[in-house]
N, C-alpha and C positions, 0 to 999 in steps of 0.2 A: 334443752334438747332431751328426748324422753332415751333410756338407759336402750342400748342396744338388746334384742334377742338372742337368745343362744343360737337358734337358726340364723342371725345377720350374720352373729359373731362367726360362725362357721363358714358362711358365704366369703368375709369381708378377710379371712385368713389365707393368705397366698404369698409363701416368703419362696417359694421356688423360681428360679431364673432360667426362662429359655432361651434358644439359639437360631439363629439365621440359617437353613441349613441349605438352602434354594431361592434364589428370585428368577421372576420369568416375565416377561409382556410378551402380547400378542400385538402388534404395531396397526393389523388391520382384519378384520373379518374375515374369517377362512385361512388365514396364514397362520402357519403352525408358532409355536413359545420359541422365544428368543431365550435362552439362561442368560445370563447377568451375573457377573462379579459383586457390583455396587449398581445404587441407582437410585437419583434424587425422585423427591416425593414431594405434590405438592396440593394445599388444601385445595377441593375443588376439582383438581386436575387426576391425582395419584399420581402412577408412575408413568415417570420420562418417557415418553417412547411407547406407551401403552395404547392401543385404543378403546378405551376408556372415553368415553364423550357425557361425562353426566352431566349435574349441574352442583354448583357449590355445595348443596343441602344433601346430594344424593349417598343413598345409603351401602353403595356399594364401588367407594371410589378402589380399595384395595380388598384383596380378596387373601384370606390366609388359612392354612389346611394342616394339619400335624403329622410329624413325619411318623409316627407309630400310626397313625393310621394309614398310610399307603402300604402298609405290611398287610392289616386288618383287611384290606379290599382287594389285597392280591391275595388272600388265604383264601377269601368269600368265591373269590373265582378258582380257583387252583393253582395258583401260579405263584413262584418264588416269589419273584416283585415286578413292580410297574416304575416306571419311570415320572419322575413326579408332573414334567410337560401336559403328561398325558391328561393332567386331572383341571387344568386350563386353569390353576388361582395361580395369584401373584406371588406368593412366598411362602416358604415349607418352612415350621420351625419344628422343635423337638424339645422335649426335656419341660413341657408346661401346657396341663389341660385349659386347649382354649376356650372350651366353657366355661371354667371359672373364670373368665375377663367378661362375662353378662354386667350389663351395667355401672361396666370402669373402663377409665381412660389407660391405657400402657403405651411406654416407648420401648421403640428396636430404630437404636443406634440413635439417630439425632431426630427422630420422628416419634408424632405423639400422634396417637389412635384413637378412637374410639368404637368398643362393640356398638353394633347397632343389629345386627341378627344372624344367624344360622344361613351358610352357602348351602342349601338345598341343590342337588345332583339335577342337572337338566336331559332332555331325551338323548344328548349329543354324546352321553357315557354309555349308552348301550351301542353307541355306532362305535366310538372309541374303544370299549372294553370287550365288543361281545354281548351277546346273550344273557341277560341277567348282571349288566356292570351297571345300570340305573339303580337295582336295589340294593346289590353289592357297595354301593356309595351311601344308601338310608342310612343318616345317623354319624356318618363319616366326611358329609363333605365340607365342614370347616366352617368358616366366618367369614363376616361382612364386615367393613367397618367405613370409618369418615376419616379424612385426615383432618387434625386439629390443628396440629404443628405440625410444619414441613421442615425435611434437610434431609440429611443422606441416610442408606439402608445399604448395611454388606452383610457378604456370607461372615458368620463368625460375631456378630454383633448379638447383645444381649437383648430381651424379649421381659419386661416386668411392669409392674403393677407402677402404675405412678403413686406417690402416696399425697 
């Protein structure tokens, strides 16, 4: 196996541990986020309760967003804060850039993930935020990911790099 680059070695460094800090589903189309205490996760499906209809392979069984940035998107618009509902992903952590998870597997709490790409902001945030909360989300709207391993996810549960 050829010796890592100094750019991998810089990619593949992430000893910081994040936090559960929100779960939410939406059970059906047009109903607003349910918050969640805890709530199992399963490959294929994601969460309990979610409508969520993908297929086993799909790249956006769970949806995850950072709570520093719901600050960043209510500053972009004027406003103290936003409520994390508002921004329709499935769970808010804190305390760990979820871009450095590009191209690795992490667990939160008894569930293992996988990045699979960038939650891109849909037209439904300028109806939800106002006037410029589409662009106000550019760059800010979180991650995709697959369930690899399934079991439980609580508020409070750890958020790291599998190794």
């Amino acid at each position: 196996m050829p010796e890592p680059t100094p750019l991998q070695t810089l990619l593949d460094t992430l000893p910081q541990c994040g936090q559960v800090e929100w779960i939410g589903i939406r059970p059906s189309r047009g109903e607003p986020m349910q918050t969640l205490e805890s709530v199992t996760v399963t490959p294929g499906k994601g969460l309990e309760g979610d409508r969520f209809k993908g297929r086993e392979t799909s790249k956006r069984q769970v949806t995850l967003i950072q709570k520093e940035h719901l600050h960043a998107i209510a500053s972009c618009l004027g406003r103290e804060a936003i409520g994390p509902e508002v921004f329709r992903r499935n769970i808010v952590v804190s305390g760990l850039n979820l871009l450095a998870l590009k191209g690795k597997t992490f667990r939160i709490g008894g569930v293992v993930l996988e990045y699979t790409g960038l939650c891109h902001p849909c037209s439904k945030m300028e109806a939800m935020l106002g006037p410029g909360g589409y662009n106000a989300m550019r760059g800010h709207g979180g991650i995709t990911t697959r369930v690899v391993e399934g079991g439980e996810v609580a508020i409070g549960d750890n958020v790291q790099v599998c190794t």
